[in-house]
MDAnalysis code that builds the backbone (N, CA, C; Angstrom):
import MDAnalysis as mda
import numpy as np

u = mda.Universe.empty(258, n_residues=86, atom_resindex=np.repeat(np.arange(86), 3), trajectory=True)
u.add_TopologyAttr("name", ["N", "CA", "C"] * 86)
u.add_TopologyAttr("resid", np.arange(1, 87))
u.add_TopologyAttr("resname", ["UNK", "UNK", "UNK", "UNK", "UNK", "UNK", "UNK", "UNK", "UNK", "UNK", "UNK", "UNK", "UNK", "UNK", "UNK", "UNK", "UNK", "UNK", "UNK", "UNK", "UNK", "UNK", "UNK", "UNK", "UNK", "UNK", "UNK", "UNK", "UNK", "UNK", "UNK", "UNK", "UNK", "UNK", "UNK", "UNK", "UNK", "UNK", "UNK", "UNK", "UNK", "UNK", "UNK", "UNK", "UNK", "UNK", "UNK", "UNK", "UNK", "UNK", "UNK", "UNK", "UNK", "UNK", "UNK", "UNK", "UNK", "UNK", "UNK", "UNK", "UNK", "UNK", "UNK", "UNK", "UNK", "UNK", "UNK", "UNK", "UNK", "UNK", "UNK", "UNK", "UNK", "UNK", "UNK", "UNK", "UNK", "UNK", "UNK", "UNK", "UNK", "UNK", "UNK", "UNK", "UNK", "UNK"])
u.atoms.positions = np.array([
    [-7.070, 1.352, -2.594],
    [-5.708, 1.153, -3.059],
    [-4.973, 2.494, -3.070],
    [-3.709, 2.202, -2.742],
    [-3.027, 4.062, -2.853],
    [-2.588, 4.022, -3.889],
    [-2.280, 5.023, -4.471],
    [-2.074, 6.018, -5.771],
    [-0.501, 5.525, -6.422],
    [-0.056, 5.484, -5.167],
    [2.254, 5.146, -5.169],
    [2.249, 6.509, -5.475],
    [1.867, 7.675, -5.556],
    [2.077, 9.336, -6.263],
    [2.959, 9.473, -5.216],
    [3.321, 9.551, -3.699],
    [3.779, 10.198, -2.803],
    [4.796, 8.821, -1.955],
    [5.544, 8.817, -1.946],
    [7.138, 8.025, -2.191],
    [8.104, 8.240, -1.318],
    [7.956, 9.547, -0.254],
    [8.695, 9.805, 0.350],
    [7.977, 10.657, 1.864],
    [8.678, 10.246, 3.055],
    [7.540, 10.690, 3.687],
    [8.719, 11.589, 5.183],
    [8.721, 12.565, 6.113],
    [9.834, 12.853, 6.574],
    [9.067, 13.401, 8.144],
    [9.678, 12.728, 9.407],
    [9.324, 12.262, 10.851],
    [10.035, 12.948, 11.466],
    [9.594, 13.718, 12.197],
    [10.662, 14.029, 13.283],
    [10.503, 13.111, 14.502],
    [11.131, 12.409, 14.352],
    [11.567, 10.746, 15.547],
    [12.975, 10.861, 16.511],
    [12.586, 10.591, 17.262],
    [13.951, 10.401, 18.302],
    [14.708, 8.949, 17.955],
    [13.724, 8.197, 16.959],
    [14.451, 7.192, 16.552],
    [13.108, 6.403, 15.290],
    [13.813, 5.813, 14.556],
    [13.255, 5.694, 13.551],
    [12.371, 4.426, 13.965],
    [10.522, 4.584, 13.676],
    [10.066, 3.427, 13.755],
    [9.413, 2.527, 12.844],
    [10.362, 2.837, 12.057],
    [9.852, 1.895, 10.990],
    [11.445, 1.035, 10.563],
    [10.991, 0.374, 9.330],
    [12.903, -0.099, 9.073],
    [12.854, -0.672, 7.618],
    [13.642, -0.624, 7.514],
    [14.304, -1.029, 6.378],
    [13.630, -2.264, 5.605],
    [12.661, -2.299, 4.205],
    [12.364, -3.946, 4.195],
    [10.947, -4.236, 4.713],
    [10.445, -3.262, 5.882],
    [9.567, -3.660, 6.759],
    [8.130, -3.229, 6.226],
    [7.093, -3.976, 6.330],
    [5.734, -3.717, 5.429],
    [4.930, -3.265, 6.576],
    [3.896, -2.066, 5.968],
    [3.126, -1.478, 6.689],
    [1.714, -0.832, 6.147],
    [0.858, -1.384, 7.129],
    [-0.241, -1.011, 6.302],
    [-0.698, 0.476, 6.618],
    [-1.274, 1.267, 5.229],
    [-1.408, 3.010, 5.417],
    [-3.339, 2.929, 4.886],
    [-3.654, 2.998, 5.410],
    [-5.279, 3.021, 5.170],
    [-5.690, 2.018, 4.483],
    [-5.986, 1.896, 2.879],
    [-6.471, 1.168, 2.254],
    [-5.103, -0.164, 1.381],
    [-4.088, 0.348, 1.993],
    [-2.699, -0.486, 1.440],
    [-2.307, -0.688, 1.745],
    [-0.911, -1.378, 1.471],
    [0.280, -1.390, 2.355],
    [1.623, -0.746, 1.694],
    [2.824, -0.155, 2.420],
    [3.798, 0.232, 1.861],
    [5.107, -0.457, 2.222],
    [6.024, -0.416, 1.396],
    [7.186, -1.123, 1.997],
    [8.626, -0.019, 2.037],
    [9.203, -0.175, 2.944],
    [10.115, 0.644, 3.356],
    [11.766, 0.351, 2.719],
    [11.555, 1.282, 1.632],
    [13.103, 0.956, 0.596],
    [14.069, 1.726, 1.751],
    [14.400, 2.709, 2.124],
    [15.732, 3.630, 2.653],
    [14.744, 4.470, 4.021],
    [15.989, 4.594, 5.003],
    [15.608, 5.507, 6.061],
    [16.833, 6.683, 5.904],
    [17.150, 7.689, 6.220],
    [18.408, 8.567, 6.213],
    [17.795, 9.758, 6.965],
    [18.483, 9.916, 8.161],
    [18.409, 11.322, 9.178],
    [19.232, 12.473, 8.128],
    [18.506, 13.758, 8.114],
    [19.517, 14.700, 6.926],
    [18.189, 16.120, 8.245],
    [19.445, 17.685, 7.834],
    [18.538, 18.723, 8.225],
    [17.518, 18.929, 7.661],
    [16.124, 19.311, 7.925],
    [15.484, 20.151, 7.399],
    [15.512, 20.991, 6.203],
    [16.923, 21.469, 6.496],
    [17.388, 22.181, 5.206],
    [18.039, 21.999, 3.648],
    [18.379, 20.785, 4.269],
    [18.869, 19.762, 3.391],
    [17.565, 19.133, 1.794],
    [16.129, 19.089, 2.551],
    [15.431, 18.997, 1.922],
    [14.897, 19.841, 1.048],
    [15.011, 18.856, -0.567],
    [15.013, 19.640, -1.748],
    [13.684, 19.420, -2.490],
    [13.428, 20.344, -3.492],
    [12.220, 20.395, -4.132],
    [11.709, 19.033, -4.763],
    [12.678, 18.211, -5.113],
    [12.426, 16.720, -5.497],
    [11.528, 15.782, -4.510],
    [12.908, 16.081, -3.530],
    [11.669, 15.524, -2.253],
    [10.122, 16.432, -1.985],
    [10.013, 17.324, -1.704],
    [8.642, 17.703, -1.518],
    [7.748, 17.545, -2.842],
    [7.877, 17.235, -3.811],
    [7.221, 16.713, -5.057],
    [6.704, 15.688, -4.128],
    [8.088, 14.587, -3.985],
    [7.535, 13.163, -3.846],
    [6.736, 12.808, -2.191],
    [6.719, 14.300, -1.517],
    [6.003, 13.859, -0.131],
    [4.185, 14.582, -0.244],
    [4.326, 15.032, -1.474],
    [2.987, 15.371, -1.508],
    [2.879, 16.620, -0.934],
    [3.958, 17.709, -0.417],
    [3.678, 18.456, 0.757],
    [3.477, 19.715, -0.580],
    [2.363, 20.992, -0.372],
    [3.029, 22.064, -1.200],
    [3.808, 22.854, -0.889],
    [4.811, 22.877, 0.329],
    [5.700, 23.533, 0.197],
    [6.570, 23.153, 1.042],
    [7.864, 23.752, 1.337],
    [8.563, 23.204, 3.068],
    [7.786, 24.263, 3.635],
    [7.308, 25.086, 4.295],
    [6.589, 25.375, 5.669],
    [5.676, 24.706, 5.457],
    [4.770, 23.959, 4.487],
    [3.886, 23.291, 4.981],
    [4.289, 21.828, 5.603],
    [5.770, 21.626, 4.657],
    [6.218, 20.060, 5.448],
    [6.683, 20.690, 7.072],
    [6.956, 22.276, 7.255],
    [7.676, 22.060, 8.568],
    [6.508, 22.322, 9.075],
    [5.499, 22.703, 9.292],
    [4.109, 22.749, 10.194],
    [3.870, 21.426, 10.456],
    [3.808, 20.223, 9.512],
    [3.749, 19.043, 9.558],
    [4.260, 18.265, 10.459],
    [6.170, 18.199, 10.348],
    [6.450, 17.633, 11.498],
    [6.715, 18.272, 12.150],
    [5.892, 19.460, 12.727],
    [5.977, 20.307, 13.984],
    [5.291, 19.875, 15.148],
    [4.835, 18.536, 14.562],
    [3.309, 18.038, 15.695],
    [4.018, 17.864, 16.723],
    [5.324, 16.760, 16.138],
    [6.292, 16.461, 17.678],
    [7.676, 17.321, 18.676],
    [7.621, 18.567, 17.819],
    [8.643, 19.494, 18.655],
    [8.981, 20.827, 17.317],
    [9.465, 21.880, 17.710],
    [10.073, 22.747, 16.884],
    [10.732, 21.767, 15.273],
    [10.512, 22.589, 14.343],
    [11.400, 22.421, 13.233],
    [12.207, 23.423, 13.129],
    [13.331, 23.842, 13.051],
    [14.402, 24.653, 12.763],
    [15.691, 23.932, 11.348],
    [16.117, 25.015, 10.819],
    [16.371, 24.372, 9.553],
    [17.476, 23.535, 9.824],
    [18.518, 22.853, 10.855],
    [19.047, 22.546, 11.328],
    [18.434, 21.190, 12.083],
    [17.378, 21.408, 12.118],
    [16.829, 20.277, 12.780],
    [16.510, 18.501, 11.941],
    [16.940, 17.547, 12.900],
    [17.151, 16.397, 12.181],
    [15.983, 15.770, 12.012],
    [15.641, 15.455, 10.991],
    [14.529, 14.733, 10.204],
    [15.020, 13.033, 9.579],
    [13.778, 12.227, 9.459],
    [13.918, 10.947, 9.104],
    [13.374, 11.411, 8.006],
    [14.294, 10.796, 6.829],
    [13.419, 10.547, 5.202],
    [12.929, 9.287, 5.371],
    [12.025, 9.316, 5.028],
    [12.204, 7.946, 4.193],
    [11.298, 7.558, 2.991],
    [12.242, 6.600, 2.596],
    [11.225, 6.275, 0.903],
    [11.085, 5.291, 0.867],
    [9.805, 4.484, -0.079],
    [9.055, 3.349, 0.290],
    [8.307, 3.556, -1.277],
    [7.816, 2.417, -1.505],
    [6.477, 2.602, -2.250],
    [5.551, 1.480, -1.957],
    [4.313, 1.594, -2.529],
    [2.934, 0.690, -2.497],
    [3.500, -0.925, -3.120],
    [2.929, -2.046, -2.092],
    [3.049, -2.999, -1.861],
    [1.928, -3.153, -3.006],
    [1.630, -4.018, -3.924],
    [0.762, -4.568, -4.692],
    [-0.289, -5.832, -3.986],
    [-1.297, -5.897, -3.336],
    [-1.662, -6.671, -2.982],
    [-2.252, -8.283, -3.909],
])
């Protein structure tokens, strides 16, 4: 079962694949997808990295560095969700 501790999660996507409403299973759970919102890099505040679990922003920008450069300018998917109760 997941924890619900981490609430917010941020993609660098050329388009968002998840949506709005839409249930998805994450290892041992499932999550459901409350809000999507494209915002910079920079834009992201200490609230959010609480709620993504990350300890810091260079560790969130190493993160979504898997799929191209992060620059603080660069557009990111939020999104927030929490644990589906099975």
């Amino acid at each position: 079962m997941l924890s619900g501790d981490i609430t917010v999660s941020f993609r660098l996507w050329a388009r968002p694949q998840v949506t709005v409403g839409g249930r998805y299973r994450v290892g041992p759970g499932t999550i459901e997808i409350d809000s999507i919102e494209l915002l910079p890099f920079a834009a992201i505040d200490d609230t959010d990295l609480q709620c993504s679990g990350e300890a810091g922003r260079e560790a969130l920008r190493r993160r979504a560095a898997h799929a191209g450069p992060v620059h603080d300018d660069t557009l990111l998917h939020r999104i927030e969700f929490h644990v589906v109760e099975s």
